[in-house]
MIZA-542451 format. One record per atom (N, C-alpha, C, O): residue number from 1; residue in three letters; chain; x, y, z. Coordinates in Angstrom, 3 decimals, padded with zeros to 6 digits. Example, Ala and Ser with C-alpha at 12.3 -4.5 7.8 and 13.67 -1.06 7.14 Angstrom:
MIZA-542451
  nr rest kette       xx       yy       zz
   1  ala     A  013.190 -005.690  007.800
   1  ala     A  012.300 -004.500  007.800
   1  ala     A  013.200 -003.300  007.800
   1  ala     A  014.236 -003.319  008.465
   2  ser     A  012.850 -002.250  007.080
   2  ser     A  013.670 -001.060  007.140
   2  ser     A  012.900  000.030  007.870
   2  ser     A  013.409  001.138  008.039
This chain:
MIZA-542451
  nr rest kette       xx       yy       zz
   1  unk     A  179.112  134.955  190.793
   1  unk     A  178.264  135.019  191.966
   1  unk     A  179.010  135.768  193.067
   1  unk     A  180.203  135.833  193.364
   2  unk     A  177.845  136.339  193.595
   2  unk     A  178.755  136.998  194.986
   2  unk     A  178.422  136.762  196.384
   2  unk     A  177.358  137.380  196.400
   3  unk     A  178.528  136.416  197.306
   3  unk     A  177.992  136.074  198.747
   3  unk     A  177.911  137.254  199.632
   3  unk     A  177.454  137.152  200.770
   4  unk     A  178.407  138.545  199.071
   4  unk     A  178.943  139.799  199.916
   4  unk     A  177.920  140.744  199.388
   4  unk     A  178.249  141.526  198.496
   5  unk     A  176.230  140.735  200.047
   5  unk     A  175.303  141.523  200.102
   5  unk     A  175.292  142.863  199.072
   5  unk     A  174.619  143.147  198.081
   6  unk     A  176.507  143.621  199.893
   6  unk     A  176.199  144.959  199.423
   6  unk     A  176.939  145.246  198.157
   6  unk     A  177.042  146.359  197.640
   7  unk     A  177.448  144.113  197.705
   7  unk     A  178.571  144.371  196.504
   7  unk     A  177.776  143.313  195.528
   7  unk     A  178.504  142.354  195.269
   8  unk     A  176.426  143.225  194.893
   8  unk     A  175.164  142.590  193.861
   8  unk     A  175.721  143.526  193.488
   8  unk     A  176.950  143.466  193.469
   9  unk     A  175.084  144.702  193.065
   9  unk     A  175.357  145.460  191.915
   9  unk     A  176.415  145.809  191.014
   9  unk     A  176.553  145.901  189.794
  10  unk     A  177.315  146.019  192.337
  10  unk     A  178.710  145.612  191.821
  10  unk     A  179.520  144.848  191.111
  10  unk     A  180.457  145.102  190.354
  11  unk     A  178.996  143.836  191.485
  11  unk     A  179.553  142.501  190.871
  11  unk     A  179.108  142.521  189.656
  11  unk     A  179.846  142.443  188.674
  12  unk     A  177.177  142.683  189.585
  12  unk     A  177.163  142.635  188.478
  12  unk     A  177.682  143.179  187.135
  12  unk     A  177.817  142.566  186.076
  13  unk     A  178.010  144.809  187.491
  13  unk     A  178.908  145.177  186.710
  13  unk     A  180.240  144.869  186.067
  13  unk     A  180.554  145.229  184.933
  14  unk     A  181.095  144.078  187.004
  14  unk     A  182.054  143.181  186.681
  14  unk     A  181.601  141.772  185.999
  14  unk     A  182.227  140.712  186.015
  15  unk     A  180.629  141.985  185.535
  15  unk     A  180.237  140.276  184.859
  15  unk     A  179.815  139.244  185.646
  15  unk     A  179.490  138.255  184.990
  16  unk     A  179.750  139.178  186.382
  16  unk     A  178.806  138.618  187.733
  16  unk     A  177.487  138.071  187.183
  16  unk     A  177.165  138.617  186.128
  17  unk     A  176.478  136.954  187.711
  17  unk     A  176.070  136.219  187.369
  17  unk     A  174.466  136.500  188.162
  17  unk     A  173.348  136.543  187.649
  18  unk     A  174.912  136.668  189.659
  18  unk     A  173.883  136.888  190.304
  18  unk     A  174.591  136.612  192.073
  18  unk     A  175.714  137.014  192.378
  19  unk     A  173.818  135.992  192.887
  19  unk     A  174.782  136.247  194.310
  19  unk     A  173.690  135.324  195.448
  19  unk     A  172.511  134.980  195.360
  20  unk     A  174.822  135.134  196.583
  20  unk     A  174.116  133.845  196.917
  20  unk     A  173.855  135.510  198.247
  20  unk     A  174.807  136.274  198.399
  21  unk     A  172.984  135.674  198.739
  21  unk     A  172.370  136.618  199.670
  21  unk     A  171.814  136.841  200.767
  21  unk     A  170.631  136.501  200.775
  22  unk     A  172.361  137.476  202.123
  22  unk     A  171.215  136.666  203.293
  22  unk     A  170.309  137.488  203.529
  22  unk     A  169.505  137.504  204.461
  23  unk     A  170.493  138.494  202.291
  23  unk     A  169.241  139.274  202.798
  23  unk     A  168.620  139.303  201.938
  23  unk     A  168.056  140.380  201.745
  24  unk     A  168.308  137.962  200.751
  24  unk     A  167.553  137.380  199.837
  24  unk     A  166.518  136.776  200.511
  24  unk     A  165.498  136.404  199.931
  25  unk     A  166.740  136.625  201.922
  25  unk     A  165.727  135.459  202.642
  25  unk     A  164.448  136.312  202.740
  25  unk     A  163.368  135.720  202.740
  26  unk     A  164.497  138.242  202.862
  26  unk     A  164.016  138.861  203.081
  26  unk     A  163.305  139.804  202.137
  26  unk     A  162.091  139.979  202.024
  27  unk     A  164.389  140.429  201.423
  27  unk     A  163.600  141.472  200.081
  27  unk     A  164.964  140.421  198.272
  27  unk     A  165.764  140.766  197.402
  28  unk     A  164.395  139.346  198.724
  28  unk     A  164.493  138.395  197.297
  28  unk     A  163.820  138.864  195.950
  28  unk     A  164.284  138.595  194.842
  29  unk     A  162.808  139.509  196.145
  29  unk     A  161.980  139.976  194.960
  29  unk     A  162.836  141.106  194.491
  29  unk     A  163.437  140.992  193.423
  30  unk     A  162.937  142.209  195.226
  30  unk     A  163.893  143.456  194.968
  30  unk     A  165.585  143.121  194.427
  30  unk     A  166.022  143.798  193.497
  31  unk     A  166.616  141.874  195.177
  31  unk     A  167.182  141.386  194.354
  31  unk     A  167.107  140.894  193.084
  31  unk     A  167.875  141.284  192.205
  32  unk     A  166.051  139.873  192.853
  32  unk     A  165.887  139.819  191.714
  32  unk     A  165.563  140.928  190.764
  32  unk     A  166.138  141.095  189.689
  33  unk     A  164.621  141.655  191.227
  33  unk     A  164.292  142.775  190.161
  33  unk     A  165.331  143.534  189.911
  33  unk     A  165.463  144.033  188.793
  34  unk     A  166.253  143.749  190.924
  34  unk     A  167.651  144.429  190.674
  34  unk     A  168.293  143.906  189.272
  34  unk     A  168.512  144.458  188.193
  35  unk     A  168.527  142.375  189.858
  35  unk     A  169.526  141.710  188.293
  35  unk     A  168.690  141.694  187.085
  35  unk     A  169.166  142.016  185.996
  36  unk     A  167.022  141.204  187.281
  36  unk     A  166.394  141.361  186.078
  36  unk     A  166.818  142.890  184.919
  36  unk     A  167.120  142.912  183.725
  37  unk     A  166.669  143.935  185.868
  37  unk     A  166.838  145.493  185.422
  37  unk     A  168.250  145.016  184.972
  37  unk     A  168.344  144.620  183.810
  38  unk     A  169.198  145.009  185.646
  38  unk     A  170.567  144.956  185.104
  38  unk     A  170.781  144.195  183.688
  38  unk     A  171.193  144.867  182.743
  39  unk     A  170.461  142.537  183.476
  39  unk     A  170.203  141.890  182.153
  39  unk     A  169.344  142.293  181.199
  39  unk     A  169.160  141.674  180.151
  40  unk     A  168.456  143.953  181.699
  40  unk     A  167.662  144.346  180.474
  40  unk     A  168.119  145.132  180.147
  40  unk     A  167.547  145.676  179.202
  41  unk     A  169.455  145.796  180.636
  41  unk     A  169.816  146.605  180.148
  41  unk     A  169.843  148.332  181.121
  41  unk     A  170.688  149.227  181.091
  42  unk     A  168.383  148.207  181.988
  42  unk     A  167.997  149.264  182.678
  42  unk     A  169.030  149.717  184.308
  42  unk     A  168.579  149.707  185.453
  43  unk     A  170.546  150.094  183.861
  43  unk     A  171.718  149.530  184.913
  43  unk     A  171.302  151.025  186.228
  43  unk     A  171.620  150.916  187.413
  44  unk     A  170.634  152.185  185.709
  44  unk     A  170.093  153.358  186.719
  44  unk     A  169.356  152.189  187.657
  44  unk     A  169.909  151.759  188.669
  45  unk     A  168.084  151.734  187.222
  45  unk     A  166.949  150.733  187.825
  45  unk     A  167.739  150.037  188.528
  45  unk     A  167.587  150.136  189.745
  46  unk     A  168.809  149.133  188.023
  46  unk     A  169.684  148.384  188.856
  46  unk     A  170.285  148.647  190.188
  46  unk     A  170.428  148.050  191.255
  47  unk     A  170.609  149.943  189.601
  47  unk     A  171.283  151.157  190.650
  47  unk     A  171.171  151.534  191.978
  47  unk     A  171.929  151.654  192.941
  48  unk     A  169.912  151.694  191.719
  48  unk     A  168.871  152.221  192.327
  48  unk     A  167.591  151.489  193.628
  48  unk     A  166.865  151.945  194.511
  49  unk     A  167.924  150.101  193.026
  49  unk     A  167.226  149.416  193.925
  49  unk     A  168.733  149.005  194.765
  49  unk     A  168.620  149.243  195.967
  50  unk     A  170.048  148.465  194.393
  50  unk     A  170.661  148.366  195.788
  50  unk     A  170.752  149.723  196.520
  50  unk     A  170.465  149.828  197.712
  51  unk     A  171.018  150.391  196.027
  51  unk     A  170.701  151.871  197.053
  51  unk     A  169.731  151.499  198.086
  51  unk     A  169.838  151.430  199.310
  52  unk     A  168.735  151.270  197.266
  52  unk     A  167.483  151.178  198.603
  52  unk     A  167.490  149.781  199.573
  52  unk     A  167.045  149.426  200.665
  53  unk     A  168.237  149.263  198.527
  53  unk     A  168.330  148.073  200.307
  53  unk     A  169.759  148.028  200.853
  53  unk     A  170.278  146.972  201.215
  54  unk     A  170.366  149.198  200.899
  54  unk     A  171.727  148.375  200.739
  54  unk     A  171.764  149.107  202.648
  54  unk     A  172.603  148.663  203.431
  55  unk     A  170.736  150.214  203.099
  55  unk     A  170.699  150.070  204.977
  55  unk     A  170.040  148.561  205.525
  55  unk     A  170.327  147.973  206.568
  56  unk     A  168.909  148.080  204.293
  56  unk     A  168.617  147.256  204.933
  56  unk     A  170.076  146.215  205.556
  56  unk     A  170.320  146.042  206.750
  57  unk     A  170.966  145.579  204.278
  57  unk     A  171.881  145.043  204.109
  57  unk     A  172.815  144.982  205.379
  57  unk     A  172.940  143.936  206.016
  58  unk     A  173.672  146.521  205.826
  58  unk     A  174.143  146.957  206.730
  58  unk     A  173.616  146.138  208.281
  58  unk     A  174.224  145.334  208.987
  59  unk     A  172.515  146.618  208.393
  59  unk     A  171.801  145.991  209.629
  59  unk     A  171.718  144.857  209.758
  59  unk     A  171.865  144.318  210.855
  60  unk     A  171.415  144.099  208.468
  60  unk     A  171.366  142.683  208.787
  60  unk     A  172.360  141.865  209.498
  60  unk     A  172.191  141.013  210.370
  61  unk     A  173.795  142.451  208.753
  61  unk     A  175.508  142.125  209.408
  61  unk     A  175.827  143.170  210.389
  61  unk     A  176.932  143.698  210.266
  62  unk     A  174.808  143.696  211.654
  62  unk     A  175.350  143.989  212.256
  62  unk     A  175.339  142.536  213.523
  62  unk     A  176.100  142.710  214.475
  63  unk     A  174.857  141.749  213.518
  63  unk     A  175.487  140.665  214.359
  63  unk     A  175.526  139.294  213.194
  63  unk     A  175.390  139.218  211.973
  64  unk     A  175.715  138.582  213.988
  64  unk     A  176.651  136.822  213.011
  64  unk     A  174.619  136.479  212.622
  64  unk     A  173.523  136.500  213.181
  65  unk     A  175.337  136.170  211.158
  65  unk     A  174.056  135.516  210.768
  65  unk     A  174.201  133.699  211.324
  65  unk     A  175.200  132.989  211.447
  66  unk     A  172.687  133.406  211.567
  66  unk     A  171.684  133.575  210.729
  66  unk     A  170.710  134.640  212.038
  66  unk     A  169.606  135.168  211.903
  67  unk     A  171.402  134.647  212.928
  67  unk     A  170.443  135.530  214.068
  67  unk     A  169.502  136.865  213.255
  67  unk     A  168.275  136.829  213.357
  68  unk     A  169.903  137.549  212.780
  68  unk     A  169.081  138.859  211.894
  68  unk     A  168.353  138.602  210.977
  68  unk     A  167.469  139.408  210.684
  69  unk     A  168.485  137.607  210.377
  69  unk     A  167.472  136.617  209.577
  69  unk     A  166.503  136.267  210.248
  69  unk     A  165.384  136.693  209.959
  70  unk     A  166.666  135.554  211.125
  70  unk     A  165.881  134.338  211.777
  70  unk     A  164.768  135.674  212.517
  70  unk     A  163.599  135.341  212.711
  71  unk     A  165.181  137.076  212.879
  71  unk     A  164.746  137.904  213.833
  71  unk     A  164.029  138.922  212.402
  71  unk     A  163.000  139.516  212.727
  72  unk     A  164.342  139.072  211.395
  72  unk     A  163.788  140.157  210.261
  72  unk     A  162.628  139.071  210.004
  72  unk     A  161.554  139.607  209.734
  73  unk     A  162.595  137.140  210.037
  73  unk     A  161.682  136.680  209.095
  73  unk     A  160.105  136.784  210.113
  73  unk     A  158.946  136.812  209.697
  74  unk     A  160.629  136.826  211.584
  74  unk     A  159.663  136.716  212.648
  74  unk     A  158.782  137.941  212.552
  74  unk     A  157.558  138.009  212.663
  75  unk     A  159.828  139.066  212.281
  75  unk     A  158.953  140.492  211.855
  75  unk     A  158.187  140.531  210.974
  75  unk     A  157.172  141.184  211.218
  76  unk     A  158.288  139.883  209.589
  76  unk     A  157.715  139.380  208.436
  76  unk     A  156.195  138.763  208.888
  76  unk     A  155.225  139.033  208.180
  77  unk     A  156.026  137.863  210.188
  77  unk     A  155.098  137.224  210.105
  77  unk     A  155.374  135.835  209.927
  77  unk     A  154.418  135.061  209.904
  78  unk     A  156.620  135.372  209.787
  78  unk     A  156.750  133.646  209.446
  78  unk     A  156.765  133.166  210.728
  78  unk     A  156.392  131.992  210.729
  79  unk     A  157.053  133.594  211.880
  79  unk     A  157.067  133.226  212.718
  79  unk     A  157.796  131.676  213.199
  79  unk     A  157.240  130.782  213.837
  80  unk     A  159.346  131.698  212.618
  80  unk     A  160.334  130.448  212.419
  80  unk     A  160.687  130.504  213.970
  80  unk     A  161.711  129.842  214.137
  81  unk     A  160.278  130.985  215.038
  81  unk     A  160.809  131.130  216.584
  81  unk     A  162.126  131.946  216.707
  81  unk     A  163.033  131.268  217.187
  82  unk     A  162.342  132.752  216.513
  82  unk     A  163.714  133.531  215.786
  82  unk     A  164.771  133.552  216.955
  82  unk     A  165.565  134.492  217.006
  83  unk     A  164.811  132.491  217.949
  83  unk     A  165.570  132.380  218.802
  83  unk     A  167.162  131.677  217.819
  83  unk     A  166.879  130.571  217.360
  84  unk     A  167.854  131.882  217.654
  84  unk     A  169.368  130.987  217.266
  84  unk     A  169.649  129.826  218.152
  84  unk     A  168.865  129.811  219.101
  85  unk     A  170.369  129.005  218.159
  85  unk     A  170.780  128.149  219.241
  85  unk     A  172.335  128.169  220.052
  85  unk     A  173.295  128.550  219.382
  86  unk     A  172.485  127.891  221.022
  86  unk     A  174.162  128.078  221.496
  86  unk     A  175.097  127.460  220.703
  86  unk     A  174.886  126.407  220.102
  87  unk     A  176.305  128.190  220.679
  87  unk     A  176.957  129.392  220.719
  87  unk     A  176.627  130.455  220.023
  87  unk     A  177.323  131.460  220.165
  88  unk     A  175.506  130.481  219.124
  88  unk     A  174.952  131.746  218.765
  88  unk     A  174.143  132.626  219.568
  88  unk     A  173.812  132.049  220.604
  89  unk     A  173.648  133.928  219.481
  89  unk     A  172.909  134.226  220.382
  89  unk     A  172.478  135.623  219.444
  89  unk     A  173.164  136.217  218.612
  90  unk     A  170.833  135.953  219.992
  90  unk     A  169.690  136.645  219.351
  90  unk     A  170.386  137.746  219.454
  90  unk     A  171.330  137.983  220.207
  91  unk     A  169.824  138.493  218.573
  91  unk     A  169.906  139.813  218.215
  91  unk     A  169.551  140.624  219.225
  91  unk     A  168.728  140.028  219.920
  92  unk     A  169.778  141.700  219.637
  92  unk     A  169.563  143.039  220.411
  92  unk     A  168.032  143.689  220.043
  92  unk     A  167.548  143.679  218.911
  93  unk     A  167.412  144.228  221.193
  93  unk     A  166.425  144.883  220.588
  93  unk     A  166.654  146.210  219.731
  93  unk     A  165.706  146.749  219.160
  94  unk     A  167.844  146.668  219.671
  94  unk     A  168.356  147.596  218.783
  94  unk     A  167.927  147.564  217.355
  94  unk     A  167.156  148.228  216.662
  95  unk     A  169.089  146.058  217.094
  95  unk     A  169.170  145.856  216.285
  95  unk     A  167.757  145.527  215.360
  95  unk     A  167.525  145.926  214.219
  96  unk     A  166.830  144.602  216.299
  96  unk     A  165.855  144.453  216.032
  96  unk     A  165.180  145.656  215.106
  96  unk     A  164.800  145.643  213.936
  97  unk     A  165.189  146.619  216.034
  97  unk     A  164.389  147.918  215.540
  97  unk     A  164.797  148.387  214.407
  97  unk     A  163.974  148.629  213.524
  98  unk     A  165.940  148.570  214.248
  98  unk     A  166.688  149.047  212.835
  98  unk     A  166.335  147.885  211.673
  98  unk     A  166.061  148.363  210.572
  99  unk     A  166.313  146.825  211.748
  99  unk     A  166.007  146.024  211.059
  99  unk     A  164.333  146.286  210.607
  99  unk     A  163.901  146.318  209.455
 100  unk     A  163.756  146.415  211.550
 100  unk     A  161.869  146.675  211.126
 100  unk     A  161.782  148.097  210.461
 100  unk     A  160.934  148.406  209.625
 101  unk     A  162.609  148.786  210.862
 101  unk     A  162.625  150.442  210.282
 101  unk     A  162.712  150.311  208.837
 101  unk     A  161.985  150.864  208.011
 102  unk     A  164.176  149.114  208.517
 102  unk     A  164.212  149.267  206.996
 102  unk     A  162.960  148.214  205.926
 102  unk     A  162.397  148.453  204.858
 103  unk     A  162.938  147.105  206.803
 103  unk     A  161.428  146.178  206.062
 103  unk     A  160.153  146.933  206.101
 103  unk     A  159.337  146.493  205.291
 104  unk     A  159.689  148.070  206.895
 104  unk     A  158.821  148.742  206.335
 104  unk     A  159.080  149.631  205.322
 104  unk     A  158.047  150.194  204.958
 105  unk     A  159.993  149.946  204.773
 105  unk     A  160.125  150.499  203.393
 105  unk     A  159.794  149.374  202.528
 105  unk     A  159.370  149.786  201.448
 106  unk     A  159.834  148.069  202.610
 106  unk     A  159.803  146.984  201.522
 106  unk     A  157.701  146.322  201.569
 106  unk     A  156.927  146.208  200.619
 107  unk     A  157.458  146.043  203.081
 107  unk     A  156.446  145.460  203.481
 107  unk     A  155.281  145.927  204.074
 107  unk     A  155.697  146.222  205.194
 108  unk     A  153.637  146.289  204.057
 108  unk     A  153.419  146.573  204.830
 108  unk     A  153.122  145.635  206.295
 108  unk     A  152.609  144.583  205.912
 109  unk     A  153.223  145.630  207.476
 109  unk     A  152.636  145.200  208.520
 109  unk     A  152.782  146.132  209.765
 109  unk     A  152.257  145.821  210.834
């Protein structure tokens, strides 16, 4: 297992199992389909989908989770109040934006 986002594919190549993810909270389906492709054998397919999330990934750790979570799931529509609590503190509208830039490649809204 791996906890370090952008290194799934990676890992899996080293014999890796699968990965605990915080940006599973978000494009989970595309992880999975990643490792599914990888255990079928299809390791390009594998390839290929962290490629495509791996800006999402980036953005997510650009501040302390769970703030980019809590702020990507509100964009989603779950509407969890995506405020953090003290000593944490919300995301930037920057960041925000970069974050919605890459979930519309995954979602429409």
């Amino acid at each position: 297992m791996t906890g370090e986002d952008t290194n799934i594919f990676i890992n899996l190549c080293l014999g890796g199992n699968g990965t605990v993810a915080a940006t599973g909270h978000v494009v989970g389906k595309k992880i999975k389909e990643m490792i599914n492709k990888y255990k079928a054998g299809d390791i390009i397919g594998a390839r290929g989908i962290q490629f495509d999330i791996c800006t999402l990934q980036k953005y997510m750790f650009k501040a302390p989770n769970p703030a980019p979570i809590k702020a990507a799931l509100d964009i989603l529509g779950l509407n969890l109040g995506g405020k953090v609590r003290l000593p944490l503190v919300d995301i930037n509208d920057d960041i925000k934006k970069l974050i919605k830039s890459e979930l519309c490649k995954f979602y429409d809204f």
